[in-house]
C-alpha positions, 0 to 999 in steps of 0.5 A: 517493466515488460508486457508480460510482468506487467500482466502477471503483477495485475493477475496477482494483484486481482487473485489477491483482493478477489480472495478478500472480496469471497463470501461464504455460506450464509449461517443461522450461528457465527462459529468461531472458526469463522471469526477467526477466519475473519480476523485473519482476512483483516490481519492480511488487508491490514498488512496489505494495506501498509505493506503496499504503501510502503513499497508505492511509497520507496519506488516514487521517492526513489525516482524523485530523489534521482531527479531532485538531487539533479535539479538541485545540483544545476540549481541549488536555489530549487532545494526546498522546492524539492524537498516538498516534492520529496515529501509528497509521496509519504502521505501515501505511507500515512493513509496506509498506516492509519488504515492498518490501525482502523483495520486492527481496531486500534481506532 
């Protein structure tokens, strides 16, 4: 990844949270376009938060499938060690997933 996509992908990533982190006016009355503004900001840090656990979670694992099935191939007693290393990532997926059900209110 170059310079350059690097610093476009952060200004993307900060144009994105700081548009969930914007508060508006203080109301005396909660109006209901606000509460579905609300929920619509929640639906959006939902999505985000298992969708950029997924694509986190498929980018490791990609690279640490590569290097196990390399270990493996040279020495085919590592395998279980590298199905663990395998496996680690997808905790990732998991938080992201239980903070999508807490975001829903599934919880």
């Amino acid at each position: 990844m170059t310079k350059y996509n690097k610093t476009v992908l952060a200004a993307l990533i900060f144009a994105l949270a700081s548009t969930g982190l914007a508060q508006e006016a203080a109301t005396t009355a909660v109006t209901t376009a606000g509460a579905a503004s609300d929920r619509g900001l929640i639906a959006i840090g939902a999505g985000l938060a298992l969708g950029l656990g997924a694509i986190g979670t498929g980018l490791a694992q990609g690279r640490i499938g590569a290097a196990a099935a390399g270990v493996t191939g040279e020495n085919p007693g590592r395998l279980g060690l590298m199905l663990l290393w395998f496996a680690i990532p997808e905790t990732l997926v998991i938080f992201g997933l239980v903070g999508f059900f807490i975001l829903s209110g599934k919880i």
